[in-house]
C-alpha positions as CSV (number, residue, x, y, z in Angstrom):
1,X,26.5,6.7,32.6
2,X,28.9,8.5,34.7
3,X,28.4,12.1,35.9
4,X,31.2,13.4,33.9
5,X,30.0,12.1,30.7
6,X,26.4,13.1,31.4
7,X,28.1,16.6,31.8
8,X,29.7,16.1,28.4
9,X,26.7,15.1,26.8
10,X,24.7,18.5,28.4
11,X,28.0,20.7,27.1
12,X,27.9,19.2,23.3
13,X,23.9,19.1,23.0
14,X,24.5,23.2,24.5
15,X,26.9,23.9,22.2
16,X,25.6,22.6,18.7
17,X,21.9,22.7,19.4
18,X,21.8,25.8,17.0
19,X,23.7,23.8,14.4
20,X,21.2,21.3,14.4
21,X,18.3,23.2,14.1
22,X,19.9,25.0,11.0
23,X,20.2,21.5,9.6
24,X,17.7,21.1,6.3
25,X,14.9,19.1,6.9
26,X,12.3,17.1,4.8
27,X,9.3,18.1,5.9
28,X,6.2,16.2,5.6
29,X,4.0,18.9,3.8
30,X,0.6,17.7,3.1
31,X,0.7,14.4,3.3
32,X,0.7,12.6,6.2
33,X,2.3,9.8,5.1
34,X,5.8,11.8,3.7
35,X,8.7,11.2,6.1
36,X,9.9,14.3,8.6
37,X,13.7,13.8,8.8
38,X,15.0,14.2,12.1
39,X,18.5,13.4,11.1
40,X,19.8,13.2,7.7
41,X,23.5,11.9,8.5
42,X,25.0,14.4,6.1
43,X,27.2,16.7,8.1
44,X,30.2,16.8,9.9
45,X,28.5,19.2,12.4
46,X,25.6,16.4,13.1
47,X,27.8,13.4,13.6
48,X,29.4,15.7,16.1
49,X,26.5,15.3,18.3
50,X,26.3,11.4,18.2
51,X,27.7,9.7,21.7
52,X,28.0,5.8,21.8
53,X,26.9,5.6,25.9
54,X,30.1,4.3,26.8
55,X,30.1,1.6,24.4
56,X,33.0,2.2,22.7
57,X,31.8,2.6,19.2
58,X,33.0,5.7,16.9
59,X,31.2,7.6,13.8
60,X,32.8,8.9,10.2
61,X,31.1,10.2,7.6
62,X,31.2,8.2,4.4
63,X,30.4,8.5,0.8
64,X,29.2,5.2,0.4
65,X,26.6,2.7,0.4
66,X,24.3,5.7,0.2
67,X,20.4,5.1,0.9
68,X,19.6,9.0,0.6
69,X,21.9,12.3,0.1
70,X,25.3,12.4,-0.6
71,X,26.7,10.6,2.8
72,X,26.2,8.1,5.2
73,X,27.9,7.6,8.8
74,X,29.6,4.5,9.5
75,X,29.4,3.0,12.9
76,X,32.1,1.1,14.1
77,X,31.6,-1.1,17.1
78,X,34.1,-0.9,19.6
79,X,34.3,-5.5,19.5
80,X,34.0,-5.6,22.9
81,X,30.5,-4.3,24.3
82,X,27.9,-6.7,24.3
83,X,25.4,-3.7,23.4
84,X,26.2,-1.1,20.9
85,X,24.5,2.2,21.5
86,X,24.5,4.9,18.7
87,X,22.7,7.9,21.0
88,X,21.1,10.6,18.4
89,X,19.8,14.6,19.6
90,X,16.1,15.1,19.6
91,X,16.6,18.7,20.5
92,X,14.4,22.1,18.7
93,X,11.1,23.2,18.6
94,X,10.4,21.7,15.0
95,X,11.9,18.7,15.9
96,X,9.7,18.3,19.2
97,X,6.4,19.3,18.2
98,X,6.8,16.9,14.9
99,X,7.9,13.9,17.7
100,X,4.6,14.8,19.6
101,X,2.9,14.3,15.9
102,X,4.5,11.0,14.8
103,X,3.1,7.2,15.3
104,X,6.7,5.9,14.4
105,X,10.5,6.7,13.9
106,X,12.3,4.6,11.1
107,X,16.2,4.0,10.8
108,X,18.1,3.7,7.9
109,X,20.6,0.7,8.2
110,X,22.8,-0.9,6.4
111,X,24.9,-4.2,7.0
112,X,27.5,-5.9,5.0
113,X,27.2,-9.2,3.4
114,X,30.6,-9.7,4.5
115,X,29.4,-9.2,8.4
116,X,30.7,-12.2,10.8
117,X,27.1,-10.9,12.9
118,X,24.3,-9.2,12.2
119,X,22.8,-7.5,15.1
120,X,18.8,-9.6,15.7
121,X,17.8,-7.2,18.8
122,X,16.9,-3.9,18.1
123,X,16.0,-1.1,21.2
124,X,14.8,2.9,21.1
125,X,14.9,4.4,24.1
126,X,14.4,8.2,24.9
127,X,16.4,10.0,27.6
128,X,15.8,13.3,29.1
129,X,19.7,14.7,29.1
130,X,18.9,18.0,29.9
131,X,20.6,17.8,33.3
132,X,21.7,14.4,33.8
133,X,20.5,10.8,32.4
134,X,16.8,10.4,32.7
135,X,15.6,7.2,30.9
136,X,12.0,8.2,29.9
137,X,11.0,4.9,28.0
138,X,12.5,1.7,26.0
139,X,10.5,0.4,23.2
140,X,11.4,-2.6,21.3
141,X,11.7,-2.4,17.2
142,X,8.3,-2.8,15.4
143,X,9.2,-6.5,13.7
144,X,5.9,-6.2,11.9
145,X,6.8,-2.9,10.1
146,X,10.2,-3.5,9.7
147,X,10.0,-6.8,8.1
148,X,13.0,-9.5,7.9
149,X,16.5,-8.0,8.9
150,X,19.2,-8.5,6.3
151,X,22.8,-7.7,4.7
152,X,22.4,-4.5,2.6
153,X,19.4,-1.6,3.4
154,X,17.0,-2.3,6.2
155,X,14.6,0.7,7.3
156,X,14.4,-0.1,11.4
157,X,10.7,0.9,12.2
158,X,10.2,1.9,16.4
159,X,6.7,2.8,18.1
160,X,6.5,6.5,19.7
161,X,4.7,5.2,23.2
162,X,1.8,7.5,23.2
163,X,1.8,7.6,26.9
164,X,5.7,8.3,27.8
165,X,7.4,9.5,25.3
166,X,4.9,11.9,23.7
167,X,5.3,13.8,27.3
168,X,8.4,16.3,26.2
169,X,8.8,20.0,26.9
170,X,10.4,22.1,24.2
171,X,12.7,23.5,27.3
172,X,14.2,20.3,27.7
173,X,17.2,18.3,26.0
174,X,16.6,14.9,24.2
175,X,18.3,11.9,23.3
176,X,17.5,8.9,21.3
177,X,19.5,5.9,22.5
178,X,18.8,2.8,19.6
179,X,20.9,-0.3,21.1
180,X,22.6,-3.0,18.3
181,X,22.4,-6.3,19.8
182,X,24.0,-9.2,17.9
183,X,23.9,-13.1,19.1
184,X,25.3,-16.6,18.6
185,X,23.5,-19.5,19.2
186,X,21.0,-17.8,21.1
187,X,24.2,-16.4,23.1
188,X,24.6,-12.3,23.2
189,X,28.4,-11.9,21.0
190,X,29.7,-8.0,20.5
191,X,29.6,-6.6,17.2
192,X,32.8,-6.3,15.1
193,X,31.9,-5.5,11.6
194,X,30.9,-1.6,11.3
195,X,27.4,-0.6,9.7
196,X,25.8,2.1,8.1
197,X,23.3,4.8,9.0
198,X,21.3,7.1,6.3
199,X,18.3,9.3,7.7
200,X,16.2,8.7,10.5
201,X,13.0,10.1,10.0
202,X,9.3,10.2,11.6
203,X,6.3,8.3,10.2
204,X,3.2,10.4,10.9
205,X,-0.2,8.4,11.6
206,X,-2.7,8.5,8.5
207,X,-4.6,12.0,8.4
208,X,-8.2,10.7,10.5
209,X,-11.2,11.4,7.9
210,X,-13.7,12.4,10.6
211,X,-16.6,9.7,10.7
212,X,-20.4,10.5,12.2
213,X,-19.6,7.1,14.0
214,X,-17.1,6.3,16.7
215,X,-17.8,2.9,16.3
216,X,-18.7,1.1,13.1
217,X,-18.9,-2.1,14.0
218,X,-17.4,-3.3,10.1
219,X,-14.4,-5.2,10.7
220,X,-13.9,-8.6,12.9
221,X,-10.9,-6.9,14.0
222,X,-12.8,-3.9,15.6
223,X,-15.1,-6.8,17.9
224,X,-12.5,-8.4,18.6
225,X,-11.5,-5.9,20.7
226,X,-14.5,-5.9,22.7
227,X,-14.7,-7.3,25.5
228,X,-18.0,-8.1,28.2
229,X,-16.5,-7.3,31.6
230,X,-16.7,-10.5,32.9
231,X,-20.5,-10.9,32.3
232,X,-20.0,-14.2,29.5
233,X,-20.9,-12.0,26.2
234,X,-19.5,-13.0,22.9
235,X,-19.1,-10.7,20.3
236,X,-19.4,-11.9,16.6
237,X,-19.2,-9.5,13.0
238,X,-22.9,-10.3,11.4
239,X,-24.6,-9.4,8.4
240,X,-28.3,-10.6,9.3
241,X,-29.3,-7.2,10.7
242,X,-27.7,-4.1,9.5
243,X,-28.6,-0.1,10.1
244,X,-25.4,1.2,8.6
245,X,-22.8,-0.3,6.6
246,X,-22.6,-4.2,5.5
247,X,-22.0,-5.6,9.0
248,X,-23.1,-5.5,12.7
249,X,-22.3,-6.9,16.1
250,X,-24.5,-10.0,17.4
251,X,-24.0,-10.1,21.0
252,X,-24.7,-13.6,22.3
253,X,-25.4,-13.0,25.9
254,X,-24.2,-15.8,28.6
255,X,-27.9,-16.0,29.6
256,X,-27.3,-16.3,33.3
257,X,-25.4,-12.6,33.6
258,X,-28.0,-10.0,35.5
259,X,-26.5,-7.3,33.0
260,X,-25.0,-8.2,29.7
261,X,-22.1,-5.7,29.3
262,X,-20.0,-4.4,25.7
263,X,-16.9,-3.0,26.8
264,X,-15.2,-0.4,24.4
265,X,-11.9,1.7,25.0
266,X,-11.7,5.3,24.3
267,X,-8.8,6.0,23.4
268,X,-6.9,8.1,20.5
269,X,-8.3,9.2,17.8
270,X,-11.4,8.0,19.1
271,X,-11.3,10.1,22.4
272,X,-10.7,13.8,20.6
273,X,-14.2,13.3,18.6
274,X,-15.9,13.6,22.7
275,X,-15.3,17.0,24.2
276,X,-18.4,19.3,23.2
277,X,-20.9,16.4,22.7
278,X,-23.9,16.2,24.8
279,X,-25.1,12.5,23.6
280,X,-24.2,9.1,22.5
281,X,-26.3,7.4,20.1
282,X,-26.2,3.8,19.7
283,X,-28.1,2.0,17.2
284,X,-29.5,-1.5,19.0
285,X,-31.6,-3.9,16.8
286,X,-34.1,-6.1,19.0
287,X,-35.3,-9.6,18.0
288,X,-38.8,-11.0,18.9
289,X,-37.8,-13.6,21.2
290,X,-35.0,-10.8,23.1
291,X,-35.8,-9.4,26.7
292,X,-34.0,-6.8,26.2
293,X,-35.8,-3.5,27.7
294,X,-32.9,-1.4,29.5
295,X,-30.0,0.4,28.1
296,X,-27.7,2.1,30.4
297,X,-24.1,3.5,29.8
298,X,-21.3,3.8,32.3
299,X,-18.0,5.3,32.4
300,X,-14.4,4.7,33.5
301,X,-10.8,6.5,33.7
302,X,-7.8,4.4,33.2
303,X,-5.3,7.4,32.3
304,X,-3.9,6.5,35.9
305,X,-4.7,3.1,36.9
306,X,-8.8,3.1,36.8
307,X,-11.3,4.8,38.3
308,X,-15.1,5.3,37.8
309,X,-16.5,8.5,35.7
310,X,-20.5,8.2,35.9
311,X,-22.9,6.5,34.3
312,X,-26.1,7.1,32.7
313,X,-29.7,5.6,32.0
314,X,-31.7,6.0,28.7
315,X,-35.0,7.4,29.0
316,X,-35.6,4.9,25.3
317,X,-38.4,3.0,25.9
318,X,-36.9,-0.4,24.1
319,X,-39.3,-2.0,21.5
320,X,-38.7,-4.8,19.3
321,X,-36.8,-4.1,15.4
322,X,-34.5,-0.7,15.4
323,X,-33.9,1.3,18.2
324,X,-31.8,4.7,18.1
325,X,-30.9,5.1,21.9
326,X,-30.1,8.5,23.5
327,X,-27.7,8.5,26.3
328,X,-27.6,11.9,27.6
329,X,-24.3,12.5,29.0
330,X,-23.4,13.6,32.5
331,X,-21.1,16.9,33.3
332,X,-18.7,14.2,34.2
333,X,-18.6,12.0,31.5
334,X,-18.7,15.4,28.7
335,X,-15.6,16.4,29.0
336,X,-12.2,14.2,28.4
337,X,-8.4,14.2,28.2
338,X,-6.9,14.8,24.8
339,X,-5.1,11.5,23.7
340,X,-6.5,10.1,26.8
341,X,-7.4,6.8,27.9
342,X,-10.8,5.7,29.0
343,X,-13.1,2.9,28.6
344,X,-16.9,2.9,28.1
345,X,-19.7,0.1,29.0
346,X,-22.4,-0.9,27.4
347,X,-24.9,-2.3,29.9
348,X,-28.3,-4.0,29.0
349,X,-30.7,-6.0,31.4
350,X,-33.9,-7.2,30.8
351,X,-36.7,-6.6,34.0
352,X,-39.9,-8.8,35.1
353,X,-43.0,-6.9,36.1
354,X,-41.8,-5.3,39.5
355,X,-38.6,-3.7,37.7
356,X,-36.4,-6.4,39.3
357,X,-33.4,-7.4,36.9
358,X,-33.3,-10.5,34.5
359,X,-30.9,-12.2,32.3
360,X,-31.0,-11.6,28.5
361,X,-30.4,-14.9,27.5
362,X,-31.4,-14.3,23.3
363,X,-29.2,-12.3,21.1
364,X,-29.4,-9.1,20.1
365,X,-27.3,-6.5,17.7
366,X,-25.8,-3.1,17.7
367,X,-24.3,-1.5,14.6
368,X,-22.7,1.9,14.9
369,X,-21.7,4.0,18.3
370,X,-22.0,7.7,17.6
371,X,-22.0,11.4,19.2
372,X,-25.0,13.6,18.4
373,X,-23.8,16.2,15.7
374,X,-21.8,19.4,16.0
375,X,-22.1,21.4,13.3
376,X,-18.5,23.3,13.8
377,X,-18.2,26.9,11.8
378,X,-14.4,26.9,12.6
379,X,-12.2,23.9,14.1
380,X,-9.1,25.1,14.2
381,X,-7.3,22.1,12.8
382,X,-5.4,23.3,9.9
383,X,-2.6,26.0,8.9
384,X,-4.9,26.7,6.3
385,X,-7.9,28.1,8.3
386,X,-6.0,29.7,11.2
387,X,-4.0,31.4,8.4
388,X,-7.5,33.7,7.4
389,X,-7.5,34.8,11.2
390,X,-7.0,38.5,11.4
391,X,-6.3,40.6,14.5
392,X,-8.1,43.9,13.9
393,X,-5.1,45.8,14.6
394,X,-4.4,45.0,18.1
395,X,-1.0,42.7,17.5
396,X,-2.3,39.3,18.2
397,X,-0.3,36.2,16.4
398,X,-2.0,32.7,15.7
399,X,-0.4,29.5,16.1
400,X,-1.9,25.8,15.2
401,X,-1.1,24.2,18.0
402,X,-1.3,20.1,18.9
403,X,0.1,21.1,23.1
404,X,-3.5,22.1,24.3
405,X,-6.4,20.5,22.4
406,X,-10.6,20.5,23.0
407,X,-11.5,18.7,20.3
408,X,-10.0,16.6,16.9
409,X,-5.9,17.2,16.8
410,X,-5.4,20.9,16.8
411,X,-6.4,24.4,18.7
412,X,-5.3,28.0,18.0
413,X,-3.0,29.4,20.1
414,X,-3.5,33.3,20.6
415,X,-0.6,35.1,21.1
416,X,-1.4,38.7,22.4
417,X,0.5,41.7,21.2
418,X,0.8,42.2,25.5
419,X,0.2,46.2,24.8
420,X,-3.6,46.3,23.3
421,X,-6.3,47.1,25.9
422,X,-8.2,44.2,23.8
423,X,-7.1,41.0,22.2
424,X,-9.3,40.7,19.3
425,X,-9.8,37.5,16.4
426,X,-11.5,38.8,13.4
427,X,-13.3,36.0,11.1
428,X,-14.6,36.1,8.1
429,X,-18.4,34.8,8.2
430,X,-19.2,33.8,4.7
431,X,-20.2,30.8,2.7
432,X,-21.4,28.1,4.0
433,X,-20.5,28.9,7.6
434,X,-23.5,31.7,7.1
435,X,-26.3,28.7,6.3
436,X,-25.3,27.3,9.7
437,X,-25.3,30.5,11.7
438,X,-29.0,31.3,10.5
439,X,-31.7,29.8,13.5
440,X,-29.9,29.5,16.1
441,X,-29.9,31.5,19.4
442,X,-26.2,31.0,20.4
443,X,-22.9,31.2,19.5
444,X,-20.5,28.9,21.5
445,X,-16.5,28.7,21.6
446,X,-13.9,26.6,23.5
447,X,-11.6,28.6,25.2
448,X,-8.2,27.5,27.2
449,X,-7.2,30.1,30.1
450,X,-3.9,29.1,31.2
451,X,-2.8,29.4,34.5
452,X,-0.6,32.6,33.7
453,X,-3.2,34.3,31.7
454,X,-4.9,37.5,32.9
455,X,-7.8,36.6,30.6
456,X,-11.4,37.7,32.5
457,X,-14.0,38.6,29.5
458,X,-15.2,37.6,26.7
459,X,-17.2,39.7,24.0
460,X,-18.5,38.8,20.4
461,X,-19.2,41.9,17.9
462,X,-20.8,41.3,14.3
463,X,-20.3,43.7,11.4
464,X,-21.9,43.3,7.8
465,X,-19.8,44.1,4.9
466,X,-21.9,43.3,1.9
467,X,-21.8,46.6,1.1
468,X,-19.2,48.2,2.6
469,X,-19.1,48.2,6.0
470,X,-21.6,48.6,9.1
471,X,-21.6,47.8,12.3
472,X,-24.3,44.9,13.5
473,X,-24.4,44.4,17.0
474,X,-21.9,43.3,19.9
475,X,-22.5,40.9,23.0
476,X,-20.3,40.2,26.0
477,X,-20.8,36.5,27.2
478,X,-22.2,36.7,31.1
479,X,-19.3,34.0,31.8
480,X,-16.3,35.3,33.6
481,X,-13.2,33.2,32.6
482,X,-11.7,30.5,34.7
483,X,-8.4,28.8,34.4
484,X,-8.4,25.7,32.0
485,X,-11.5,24.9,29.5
486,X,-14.3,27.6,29.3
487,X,-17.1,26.9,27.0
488,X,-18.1,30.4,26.7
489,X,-22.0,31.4,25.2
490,X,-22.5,34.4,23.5
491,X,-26.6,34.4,23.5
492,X,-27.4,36.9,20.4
493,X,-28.5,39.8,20.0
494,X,-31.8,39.8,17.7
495,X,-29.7,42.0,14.7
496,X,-27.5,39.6,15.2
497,X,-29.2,36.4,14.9
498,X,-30.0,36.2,11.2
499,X,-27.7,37.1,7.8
500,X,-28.1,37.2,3.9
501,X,-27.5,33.3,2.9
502,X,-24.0,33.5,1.5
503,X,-23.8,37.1,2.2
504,X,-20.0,38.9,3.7
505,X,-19.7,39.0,7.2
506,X,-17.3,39.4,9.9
507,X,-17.0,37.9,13.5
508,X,-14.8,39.9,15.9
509,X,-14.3,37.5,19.0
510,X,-13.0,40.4,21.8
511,X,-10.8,39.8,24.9
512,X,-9.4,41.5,27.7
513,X,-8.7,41.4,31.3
514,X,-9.5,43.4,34.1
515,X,-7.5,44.7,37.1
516,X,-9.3,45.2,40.6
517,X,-11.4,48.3,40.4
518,X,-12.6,46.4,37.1
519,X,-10.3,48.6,34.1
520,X,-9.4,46.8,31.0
521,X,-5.1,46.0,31.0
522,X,-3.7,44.4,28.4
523,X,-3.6,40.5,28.2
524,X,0.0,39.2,28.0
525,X,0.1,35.7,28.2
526,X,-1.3,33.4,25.4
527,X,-4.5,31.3,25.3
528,X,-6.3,29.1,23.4
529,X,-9.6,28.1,21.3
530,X,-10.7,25.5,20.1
531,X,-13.9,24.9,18.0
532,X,-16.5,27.4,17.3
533,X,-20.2,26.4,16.5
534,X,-23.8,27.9,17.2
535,X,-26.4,26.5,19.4
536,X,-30.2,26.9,20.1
């Protein structure tokens, strides 16, 4: 693309970005699997913002065929270009933070019957246009979701690359570039008969029901992607020996391999179950005749390229039927990226009588990969829950937020009033939140310190308002923030360590920050939390 068009591209997206965002769209409520429309090709004012990357194609509204709404846009190619490119805005905050959301984008599509060509290669591409033309990533159409293509109504179905294209800034300006390619004979030919677009919208992924278990091992389609890191394992679904479930994996060491290794990938949603656990558990089922003795568990980065994380031994003394092995994990392995990419390894060995290492050469069984249990009071991954949040007066604003994220798919953004001389979060402790509260010596909370926040202490108070209201008790953590993840301990106060089973209370979680002969100022830059539980 030239300079000068680039610049026109920059100048429209400026100009009728507010237009767009005023555009209606369908939002996708409470069910994950209800479309968010992007683009609903209704308005003059939105075709407007259509390009065609200099391929010579043009855009009209039209009142028919109609797949949703009262208009369409025809596309016309140009007859020429052997690629047509229809480039659509992916501009606003709404629009961005729903893109970060999504697994998918479908396009409505129609082609005529009458067509001498119907375009058979299908492209998305997003471009960073903010300044000039910055091709972030290409992805091919989903043929598996999309199904056959065909004259009348097609619904074009494009991955979101989790890695490239989920990596947007709400300050920036976006482009989707989806590429028409039509062929001959196996020959690319230009396009000459114009088609029909009718809503493009996002698919989000199916809402996660949290599982105790990372891994189930319950489908032949979870071992098979397994894989033994070059140690000769096979991996097959069995039913002979089960813990949990119907099925488990046999693994079929190569019986010549000093360690017999499992290979898993931790990756999304898998990975956003880790930060805050202290264990894996892993279920391991011994026959008679297996040498198994040794479990050990190792780590590895591949977010950029690979790299080694740490790896543990199990203190599990290995006998023969069930074993429920503890891998106590390291400072380095505890903590992960959200949506990041890592892989974990399974190691076994068997050992003669000096400790040296043998083959396993018999088979043994795993069923289920777990964390040890966190018994959150708040998560922080619904609208729902942050929306009972109170300030106590002091001006703060809470955001769900899916940008900066500890654990599952959501934190709480604090917003501070930027005037109070404390930033407080006032919860209401009832329930069943006050059964879990009850025997425990701690309370714990994620926090997220940005580096522009002036954040420095943290303090919990307790009040009781069964009757009324009193005043309990009020700690400040010893911690002292730092910038990114704090898991800040509030060790309790003995009025503050047991309440009335279902009983009223309320949790006032206290910030503020200090200047340098140690005065409380006001906190003016947002941070974050993200899961609140107790601990002994």
């Amino acid at each position: 693309m030239s300079d000068q068009m680039s610049a026109r591209i920059v100048m429209r997206v400026t100009c009728l970005l507010l237009v767009l965002i005023s555009l209606s769209t369908v939002s996708a409520g409470e069910n994950d699997q209800s479309p968010y429309y992007l683009l609903t090709m209704e308005s003059k004012a939105e075709v407007e913002l259509y390009g065609d990357d200099e391929t010579g194609c043009s855009f009209t509204l039209a009142k028919e065929p109609l797949f949703q709404g009262n208009n369409s846009v025809k596309v016309t190619p140009n007859g020429k270009s052997l690629i047509t490119k229809v480039t659509l805005p992916l501009l606003g905050e709404e629009n961005l933070t729903q893109w970060k959301l999504a697994q998918k984008i479908a396009l409505n599509v129609h082609f005529s019957a009458d067509s001498l060509v119907i375009p058979s290669e299908f492209y998305l591409g997003l471009v960073d246009v903010t300044e000039d033309r910055l091709v972030i990533q290409t992805v091919k159409l989903d043929q598996n979701a999309t199904g056959a293509i065909k004259s009348g109504w097609n619904t074009l179905v494009f991955d979101i690359d989790e890695q490239f294209m989920k990596e947007i800034s709400v300050d920036r300006k976006y482009a989707l570039f989806i590429s028409f390619v039509g062929a001959k004979d196996g020959v690319r030919v230009p396009l000459e008969d114009s088609f029909h677009l009718d809503g493009a919208y996002l698919i989000m992924p199916p809402k996660q029901i949290k599982s105790e278990y990372l891994w189930r091992m319950e489908t032949a389609d979870e071992i098979a992607k397994y894989s033994n890191d070059n140690t000769g394992a096979q991996f097959e679904l069995s039913a002979d020996y089960t813990i949990e479930g119907d099925f488990s994996c046999k693994v079929i060491p190569s019986g010549d391999a000093i360690e017999t290794k499992i290979a898993l990938d931790l990756t999304s949603p898998r990975v956003n179950q880790w930060n805050g656990h202290r264990e894996l558990i892993i279920n391991f089922y011994i026959p008679d005749d297996c040498e198994l003795n040794t479990f050990f568990l190792g780590m590895g980065d591949s977010n950029d390229g690979w790299s080694w994380v740490d790896g543990v031994q199990s203190d599990h003394i290995a006998t023969k039927g069930w074993n429920e092995v503890h891998y106590t994990l390291s400072d380095k392995m505890r903590y992960v990226i959200h949506n990041g990419k890592y892989n974990l390894y399974i190691i076994c060995w068997a050992t003669d009588p000096d400790g040296r290492k043998l083959p396993i050469t018999k088979p043994f069984y795993i069923d289920g990969v777990k964390l040890d249990k966190i018994d959150y009071l708040w998560e922080m991954e619904s609208e729902d829950e942050i929306g009972k949040f109170t300030n106590d007066n002091t001006g703060a604003v809470f955001i769900l937020n899916a940008d900066i994220v500890f654990q599952g798919d959501f934190s709480c953004q604090v917003i501070p009033s930027g005037n109070a001389i404390e930033t407080k979060v006032a919860l209401d402790l009832t329930g069943e939140r006050t059964t879990l509260w009850n025997n425990h010596n701690e309370l714990v909370i994620n926090f997220y310190i940005p580096e522009d926040c002036e954040l420095t202490d943290f303090f919990l108070g307790m009040a009781d308002s069964n009757e009324g209201w009193s005043w309990i008790d009020g700690i400040a953590s010893p911690q002292k923030a730092v910038k990114g993840w704090n898991e800040v301990h509030y060790p309790l106060s003995p009025p503050m360590k047991e309440v009335i089973e279902n009983g009223f209370y309320n949790l006032y979680i206290i910030c503020w920050a200090t200047d340098q002969d140690g005065l409380k100022i006001p906190i003016t830059k947002p941070f974050y939390i993200d899961g609140i539980y107790m601990a002994d």
